[in-house]
N, C-alpha and C positions, 0 to 999 in steps of 0.2 A: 504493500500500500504506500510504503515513503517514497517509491522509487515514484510513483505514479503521479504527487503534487505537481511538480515542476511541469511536468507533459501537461498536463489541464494550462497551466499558466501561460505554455508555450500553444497548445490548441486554442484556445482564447483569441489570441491573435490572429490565427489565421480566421477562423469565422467573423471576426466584424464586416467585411465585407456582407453576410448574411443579413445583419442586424436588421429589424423592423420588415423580413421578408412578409410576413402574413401582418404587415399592419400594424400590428402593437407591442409594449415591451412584452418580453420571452422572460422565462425563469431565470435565475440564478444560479452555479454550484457553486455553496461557501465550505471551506474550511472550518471549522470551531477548534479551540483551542480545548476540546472536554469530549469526552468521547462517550458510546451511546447511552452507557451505563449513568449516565448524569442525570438527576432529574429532570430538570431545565429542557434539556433534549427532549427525554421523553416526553415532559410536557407540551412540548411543542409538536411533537410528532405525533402525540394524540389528538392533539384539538387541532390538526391540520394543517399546523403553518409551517411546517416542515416537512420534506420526503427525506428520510435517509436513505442513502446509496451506496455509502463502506464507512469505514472505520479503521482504524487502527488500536492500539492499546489509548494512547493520549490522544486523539484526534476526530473527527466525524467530519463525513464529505456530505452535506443535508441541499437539497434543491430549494429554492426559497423563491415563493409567485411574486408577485411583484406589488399585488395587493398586501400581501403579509411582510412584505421589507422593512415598514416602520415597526412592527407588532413584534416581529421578530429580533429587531438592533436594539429594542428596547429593551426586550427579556433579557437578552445579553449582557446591555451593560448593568443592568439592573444585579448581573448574578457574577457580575467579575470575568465572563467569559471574553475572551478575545477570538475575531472572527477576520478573515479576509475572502474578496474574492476569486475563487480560481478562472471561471468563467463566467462572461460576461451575458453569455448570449447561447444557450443550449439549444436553442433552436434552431439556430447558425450552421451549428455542426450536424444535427441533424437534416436537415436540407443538403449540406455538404456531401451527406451518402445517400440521401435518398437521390439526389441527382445525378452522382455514380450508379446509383441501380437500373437510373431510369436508361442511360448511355446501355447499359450491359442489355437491358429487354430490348430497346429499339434493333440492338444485332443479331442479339442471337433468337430475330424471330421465325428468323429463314429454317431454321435448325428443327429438328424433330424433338421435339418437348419430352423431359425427362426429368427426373427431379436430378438433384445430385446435390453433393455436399461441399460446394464451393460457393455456394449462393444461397442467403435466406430465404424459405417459402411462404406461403398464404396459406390460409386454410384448406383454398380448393387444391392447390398441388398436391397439401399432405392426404387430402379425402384419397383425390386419383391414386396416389403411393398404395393407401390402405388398402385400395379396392385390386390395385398389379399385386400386393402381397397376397388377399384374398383368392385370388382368381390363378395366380402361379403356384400356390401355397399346398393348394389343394388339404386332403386332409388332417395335413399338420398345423393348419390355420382354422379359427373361429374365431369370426368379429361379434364382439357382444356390444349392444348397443347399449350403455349405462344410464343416460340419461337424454331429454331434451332441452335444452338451454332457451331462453328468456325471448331471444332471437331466433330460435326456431332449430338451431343446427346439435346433432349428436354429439354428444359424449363417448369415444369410442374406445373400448380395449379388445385388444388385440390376445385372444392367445394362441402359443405355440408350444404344441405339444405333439410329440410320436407316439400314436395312439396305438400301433404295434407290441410296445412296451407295456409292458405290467408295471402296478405303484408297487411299491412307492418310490416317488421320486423327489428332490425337492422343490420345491415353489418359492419362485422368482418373479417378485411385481416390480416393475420398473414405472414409475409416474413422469412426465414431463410437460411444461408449460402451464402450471399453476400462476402463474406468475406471468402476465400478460406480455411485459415487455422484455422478457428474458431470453430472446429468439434463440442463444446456440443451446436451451435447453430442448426445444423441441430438435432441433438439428440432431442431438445426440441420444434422444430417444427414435428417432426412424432411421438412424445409423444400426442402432445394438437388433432391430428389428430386422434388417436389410441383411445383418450377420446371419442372424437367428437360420432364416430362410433357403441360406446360402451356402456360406462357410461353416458354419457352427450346427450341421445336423448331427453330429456324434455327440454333442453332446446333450442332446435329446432325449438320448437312451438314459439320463437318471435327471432329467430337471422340465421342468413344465414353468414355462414361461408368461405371464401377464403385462402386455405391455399398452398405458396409456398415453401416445402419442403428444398428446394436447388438452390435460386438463381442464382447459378454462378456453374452448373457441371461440367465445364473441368476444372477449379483452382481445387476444391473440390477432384476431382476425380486423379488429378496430385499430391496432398499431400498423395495421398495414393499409389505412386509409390516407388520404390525400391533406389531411391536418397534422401538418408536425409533431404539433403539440401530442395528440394521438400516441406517437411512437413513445413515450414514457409513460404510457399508462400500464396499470397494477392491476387493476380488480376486474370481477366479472361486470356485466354490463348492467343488473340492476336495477330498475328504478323506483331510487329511494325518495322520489318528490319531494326533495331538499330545492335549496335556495339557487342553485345553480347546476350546469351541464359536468363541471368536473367532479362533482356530489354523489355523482352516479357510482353504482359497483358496490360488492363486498369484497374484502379480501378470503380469498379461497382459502385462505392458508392460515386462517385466524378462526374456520368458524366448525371446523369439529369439534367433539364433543369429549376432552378431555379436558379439568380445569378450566373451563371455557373463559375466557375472558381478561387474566392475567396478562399486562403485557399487551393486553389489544384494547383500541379505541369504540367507545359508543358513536361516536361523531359521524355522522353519513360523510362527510367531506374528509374524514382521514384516510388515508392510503392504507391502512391496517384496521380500517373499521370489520367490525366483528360478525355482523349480520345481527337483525332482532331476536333470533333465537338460533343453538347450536343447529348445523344440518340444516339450514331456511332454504339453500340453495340448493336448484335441482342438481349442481353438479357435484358436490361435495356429498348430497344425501344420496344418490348413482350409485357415485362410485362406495360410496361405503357398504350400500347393499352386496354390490357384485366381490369387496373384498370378504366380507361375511362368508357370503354361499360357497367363497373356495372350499375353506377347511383351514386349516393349521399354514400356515408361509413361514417360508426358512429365510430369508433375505426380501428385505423393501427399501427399494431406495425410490426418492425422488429428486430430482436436477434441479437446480434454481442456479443463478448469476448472482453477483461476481464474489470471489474472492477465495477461490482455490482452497476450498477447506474440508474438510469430511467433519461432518456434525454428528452425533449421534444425544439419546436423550438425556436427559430431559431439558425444555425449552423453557417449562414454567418454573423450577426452580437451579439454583445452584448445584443442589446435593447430585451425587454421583447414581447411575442405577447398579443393580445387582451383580449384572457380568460388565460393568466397563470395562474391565481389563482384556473379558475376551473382545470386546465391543472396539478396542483401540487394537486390539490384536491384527482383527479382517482387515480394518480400514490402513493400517499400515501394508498389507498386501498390497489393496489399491494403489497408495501413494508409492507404493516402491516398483512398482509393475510400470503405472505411469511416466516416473522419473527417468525409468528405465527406457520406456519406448521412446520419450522424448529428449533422450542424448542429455540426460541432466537440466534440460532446460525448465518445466516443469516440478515445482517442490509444492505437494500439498501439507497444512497446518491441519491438523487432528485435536477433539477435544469433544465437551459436550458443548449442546447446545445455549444452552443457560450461561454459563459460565465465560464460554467466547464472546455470544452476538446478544447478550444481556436479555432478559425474562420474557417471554411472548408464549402463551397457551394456543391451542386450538390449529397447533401444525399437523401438517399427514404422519409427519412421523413418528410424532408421541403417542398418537391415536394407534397407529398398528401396534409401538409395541406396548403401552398399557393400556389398550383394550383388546386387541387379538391376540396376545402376545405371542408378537414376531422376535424372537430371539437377538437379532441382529436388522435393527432399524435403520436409515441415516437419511438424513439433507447432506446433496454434496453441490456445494458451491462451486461452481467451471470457471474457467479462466474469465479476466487475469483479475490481476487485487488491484484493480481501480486506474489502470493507466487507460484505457478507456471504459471500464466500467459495461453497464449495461448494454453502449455503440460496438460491441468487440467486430472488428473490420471482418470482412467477409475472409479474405489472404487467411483468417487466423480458424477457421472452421472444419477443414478437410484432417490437418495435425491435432486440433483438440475432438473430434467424434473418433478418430483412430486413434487415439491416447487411451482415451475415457474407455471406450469400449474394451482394448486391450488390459484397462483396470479390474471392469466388471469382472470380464471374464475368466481373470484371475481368483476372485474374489469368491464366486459360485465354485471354479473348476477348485480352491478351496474346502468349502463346505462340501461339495458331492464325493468329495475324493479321487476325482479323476482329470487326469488329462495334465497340463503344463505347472500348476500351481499345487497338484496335491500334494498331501502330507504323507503318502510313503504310494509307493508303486505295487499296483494290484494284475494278479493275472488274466481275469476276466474282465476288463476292459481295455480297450484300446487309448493310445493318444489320442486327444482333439485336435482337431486343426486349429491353429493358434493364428490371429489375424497377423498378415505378415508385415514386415518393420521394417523390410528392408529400402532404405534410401527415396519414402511417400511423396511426389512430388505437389505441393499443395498447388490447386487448381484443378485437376484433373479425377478429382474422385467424383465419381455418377451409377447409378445402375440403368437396367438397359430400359430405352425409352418405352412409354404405357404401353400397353397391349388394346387398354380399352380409356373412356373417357368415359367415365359413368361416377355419377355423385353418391356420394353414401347415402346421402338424405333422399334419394329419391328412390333408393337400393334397398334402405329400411335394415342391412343386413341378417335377419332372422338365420339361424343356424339351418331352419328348416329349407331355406329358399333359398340358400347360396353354398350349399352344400357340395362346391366346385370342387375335382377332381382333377388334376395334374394331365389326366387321358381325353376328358371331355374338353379339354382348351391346347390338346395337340400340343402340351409340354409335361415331357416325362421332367423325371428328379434327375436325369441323365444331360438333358438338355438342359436344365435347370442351373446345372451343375456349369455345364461348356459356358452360359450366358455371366456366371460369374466369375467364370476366369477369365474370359474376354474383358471384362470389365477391371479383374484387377493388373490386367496385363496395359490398360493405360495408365495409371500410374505406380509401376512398379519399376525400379532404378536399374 
């Protein structure tokens, strides 16, 4: 995070050019001299007049509207706090990339549409992805439809599972894009899925997979609207008939039903406002259904931005849980699996949640593990600690879904006892295919273009009605197989 001040101060500058592009002043990112554990902070980031966006041990990076600039300089001096600005104008820079996106779509429209992991998607790309993994997957894929969102569109989990295999096996939820403006989270959830399908059927044979691409699609899908301002938003889309348009949303990630409330704001206008009661939202109430009806889960993790850290619980208080030792144990896997694949460049911080990113109840992951008790829970925060924070450039997305994923799969091939990461070598199983590392040229990672153009929402995906076979879509597991070594034979060194 120290490394990261200076870049803000240095990006600054290059956006004034931006300044007053949609008409009015933009937010602010400030510095504080007090880090989030302050009260002062929190209090401000309850009743709204702050968004936090990292932190360090001494320090908070907090966004500040422009209406809240006097309300906000006051609290401060008021508390002894000292505060500067790093950027002047957030909106600046974001128009800076969105306007590099828009350069990349105007070229590459001539090109045969694909998703790939060198460029961030919308919701309709990840639908189309869902629906090629669906339709290639055959019976090792079930798309279960968890919920319907505010705005009309699915809540979608994906699982993968080798139904050839007898249980038990373990159970692996994977959540991503709770967190509206977090884009490399979803990036690196239909990365691990893209694996799942592909490279990683061996490991099939002892793990059953849950994967939710996208959390939270209308925040998601509203950061990819044509309002700037848009691309920083948090919450679901809500409407809490408050005072104003940025009022709107709950936060996803505050309204389960463990400790509810700690840590999270009543206020409709806070970025961490809670909802009026635990579960109010169909997406959060979904998905906790569909975690229920599994049964017992051996590992949950869900992805959030920025700051490179593996969290585990608890969020609402300090104290430590029962197994953190084994809990800091996996997550060191990850981190060192990581480090590894990315030449040292890559260091994740480990810890609990409470104790790092200071007291907040009603996360997914305190929820799985003290009320389904999932053994090994975690929030893992993806790159980087705040040199650009939420904006991570697109260059920077192809190395972190192959990182991250190469973590994971450390982490699981852990717990099952098979394949690259286990704990002693067994005769009745083979090795996994292990995602390869050799020499990744960022830019160039894709799978192969759609097969179909069909929306989930209007696919309904019912088990009963999509019950696609690998034979009835003229793609064996053989071909299956050829399509993704062609794929990784672009960028392999």
């Amino acid at each position: 995070m120290k490394n990261g001040w200076n870049m803000w101060t240095i990006i600054s500058f290059c956006c004034l050019v931006f300044v007053g592009v949609q008409g009015e002043p933009g937010p602010e990112l400030w510095r504080l001299e007090a880090s989030t554990h302050h009260r002062i902070v929190r209090d401000l980031e309850d009743s709204g007049d702050v968004d936090v966006w990292g932190h360090s041990q001494d320090h908070a990076q907090v966004l500040v509207e422009p209406e809240a600039k006097s309300r906000v300089t006051r609290a401060l001096e008021e508390a002894g706090i000292s505060h500067l600005v790093e950027v002047e104008d957030v909106l600046g820079l974001v128009e800076e990339q969105r306007a590099q996106r828009r350069k990349r779509s105007t070229r590459s429209k001539r090109a045969a549409q694909a998703l790939d992991w060198n460029s961030y998607h919308d919701m309709n790309d990840i639908e189309s992805f869902i629906n090629w993994v669906n339709v290639t997957g055959g019976d090792f894929v079930q798309v279960i439809p968890a919920a319907v969102t505010e705005e009309g569109r699915q809540v979608l989990v994906v699982h993968v599972s080798d139904p050839t295999v007898p249980e038990p096996k373990k159970k692996i939820w994977i959540e991503g894009g709770i967190h509206a403006r977090e884009w490399i989270s979803p990036a690196v959830t239909t990365y691990i899925l893209y694996q799942l399908v592909t490279e990683w059927r061996d490991m099939l044979q002892v793990t059953d997979w849950y994967i939710v691409p996208v959390a939270n699609p209308d925040g998601y899908q509203y950061t990819f609207s044509d309002n700037n301002r848009a691309r920083m938003w948090r919450k679901n889309r809500r409407n809490n008939h408050a005072r104003n348009g940025r009022c709107k949303g709950v936060d996803l990630n505050r309204n389960w039903n463990l400790k509810w409330g700690v840590g999270a704001s009543s206020d409709p206008c806070s970025e961490t406002y809670k909802g009026p009661v635990p579960f109010s939202e169909p997406e959060t109430d979904g998905l906790q259904k569909v975690m229920t009806s599994i049964g017992d889960m051996d590992l949950f993790i869900t992805f959030h931005s920025f700051g490179q850290t593996i969290l585990y619980p608890w969020g609402w208080t300090n104290n430590a849980p029962a197994n953190a030792k084994q809990l800091n144990h996996l997550a060191k896997k990850f981190a060192d699996k990581v480090k590894d694949t990315s030449g040292g460049k890559i260091d994740y911080k480990i810890g609990g949640s409470g104790p790092l990113y200071g007291l907040a109840s009603g996360a997914t992951d305190d929820w799985a593990y003290g009320r389904l008790g999932v053994p090994f829970s975690y929030t893992i925060e993806l790159p980087d600690e705040g040199r650009h924070g939420f904006l991570l450039p697109e260059n920077r997305i192809s190395s972190t879904v192959i990182e991250t994923a190469a973590g994971v799969q450390c982490m699981v091939s852990y717990l099952a006892n098979f394949g690259s990461c286990a704990r002693r070598k067994t005769r009745t199983r083979q090795p996994i295919v292990t995602p390869r590392q050799q020499n990744y040229t960022p830019g160039q990672l894709s799978f192969a273009p759609r097969q179909e153009n069909l929306n989930p929402r209007e696919q309904n995906f019912t088990p009963r009605e999509q019950n696609f076979t690998p034979r009835e879509h003229n793609l064996t597991p053989r071909q299956l197989s050829f399509i993704s070594r062609q794929n990784h034979a672009l960028f392999r060194g």
